[in-house]
C-alpha positions in Angstrom: 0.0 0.0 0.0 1.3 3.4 -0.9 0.0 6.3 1.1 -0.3 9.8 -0.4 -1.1 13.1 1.3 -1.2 16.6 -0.3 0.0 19.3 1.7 0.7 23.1 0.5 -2.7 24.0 -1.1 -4.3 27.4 -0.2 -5.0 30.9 -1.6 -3.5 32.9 -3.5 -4.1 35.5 -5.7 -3.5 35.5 -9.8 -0.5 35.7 -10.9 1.2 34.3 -7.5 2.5 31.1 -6.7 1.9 28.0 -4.7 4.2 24.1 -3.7 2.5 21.6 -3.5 4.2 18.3 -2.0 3.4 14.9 -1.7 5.6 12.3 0.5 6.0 9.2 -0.7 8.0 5.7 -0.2 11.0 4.8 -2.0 9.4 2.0 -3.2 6.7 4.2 -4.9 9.1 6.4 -6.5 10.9 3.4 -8.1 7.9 1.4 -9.1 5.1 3.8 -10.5 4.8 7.2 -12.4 3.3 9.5 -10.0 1.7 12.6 -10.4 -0.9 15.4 -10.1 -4.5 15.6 -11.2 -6.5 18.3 -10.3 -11.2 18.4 -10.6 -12.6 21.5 -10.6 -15.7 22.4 -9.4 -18.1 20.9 -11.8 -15.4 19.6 -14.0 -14.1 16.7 -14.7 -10.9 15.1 -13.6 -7.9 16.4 -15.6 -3.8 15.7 -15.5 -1.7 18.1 -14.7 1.8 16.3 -14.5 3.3 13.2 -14.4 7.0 12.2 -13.4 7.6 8.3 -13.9 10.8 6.6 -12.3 12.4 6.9 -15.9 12.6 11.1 -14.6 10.3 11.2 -18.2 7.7 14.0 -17.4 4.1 14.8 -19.4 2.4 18.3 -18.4 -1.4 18.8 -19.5 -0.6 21.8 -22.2 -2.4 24.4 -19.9 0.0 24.5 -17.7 3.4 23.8 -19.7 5.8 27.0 -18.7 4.4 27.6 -15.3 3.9 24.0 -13.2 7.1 22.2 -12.8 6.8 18.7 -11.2 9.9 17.4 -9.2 11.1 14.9 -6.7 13.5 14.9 -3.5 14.7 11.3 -3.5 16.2 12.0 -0.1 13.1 12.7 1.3 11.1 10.9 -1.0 8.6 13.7 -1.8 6.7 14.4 -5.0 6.0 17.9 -5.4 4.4 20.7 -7.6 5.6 24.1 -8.4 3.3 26.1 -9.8 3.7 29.8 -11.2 2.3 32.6 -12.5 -1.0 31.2 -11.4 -4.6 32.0 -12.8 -8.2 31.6 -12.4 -9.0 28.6 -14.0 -6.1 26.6 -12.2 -8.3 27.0 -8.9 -8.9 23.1 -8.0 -9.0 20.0 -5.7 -5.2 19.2 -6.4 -4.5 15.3 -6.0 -1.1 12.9 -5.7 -1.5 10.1 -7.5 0.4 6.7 -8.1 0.4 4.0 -11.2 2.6 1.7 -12.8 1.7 3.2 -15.6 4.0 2.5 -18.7 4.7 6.4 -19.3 4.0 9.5 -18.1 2.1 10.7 -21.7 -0.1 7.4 -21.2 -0.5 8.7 -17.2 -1.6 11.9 -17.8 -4.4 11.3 -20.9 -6.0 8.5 -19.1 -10.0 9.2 -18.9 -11.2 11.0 -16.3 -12.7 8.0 -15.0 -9.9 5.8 -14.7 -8.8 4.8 -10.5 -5.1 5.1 -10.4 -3.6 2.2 -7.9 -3.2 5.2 -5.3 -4.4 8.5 -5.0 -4.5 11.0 -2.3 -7.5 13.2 -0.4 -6.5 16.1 -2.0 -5.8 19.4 -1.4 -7.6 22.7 -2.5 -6.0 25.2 -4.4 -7.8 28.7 -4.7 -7.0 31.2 -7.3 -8.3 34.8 -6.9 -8.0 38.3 -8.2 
């Protein structure tokens, strides 16, 4: 079992930024492509990056140039820098695990598919 729990939501206001992190086991890093999905309200479920053990990366194209997903393998950590932040990123923010086979595959899935392991999320609020 691989437990996930977002931390470093909150908010902010347009054009600010926010960390997100996710701690993780090393046996997660080095077995699954991990990453972060965010749902809107009244939205579906949508990828927003995905970093797989390979250190491959995918980033949904909305938020190429301004999320940057990393890892601290000495802390074993997952986590989500995101800049320059606007109104339509506001979101539930979730950690997620899979052994998926890449992290292009990862991030398209349907917004209905369960990933192995996710997280409870954490709520990311953009204002003016």
């Amino acid at each position: 079992h691989v437990e996930l729990v977002e931390s470093g939501g909150g908010s902010v206001q347009a054009g600010g930024s926010l960390r997100l992190s996710c701690p993780a086991s090393a046996f997660a890093f080095s077995n699954y492509c991990m990453g972060w999905f965010r749902q809107a309200p009244g939205k579906e479920r949508e990828g927003v990056a995905v970093l797989c053990s390979s250190g491959d990366t995918a980033y949904a194209d909305s938020v190429k140039g301004r999320f940057t997903i990393s890892k601290d393998n000495a802390e074993n950590k997952l986590y989500l820098q995101m800049n320059s932040l606007k109104l339509e990123d506001t979101a539930t923010y979730y950690c997620a695990a899979d052994p998926a086979p890449s992290p292009g595959w990862m991030i398209a899935v349907p917004a209905n598919y369960d990933m192995q392991f996710w997280g409870k999320g954490t709520l990311v609020t953009i204002s003016l």
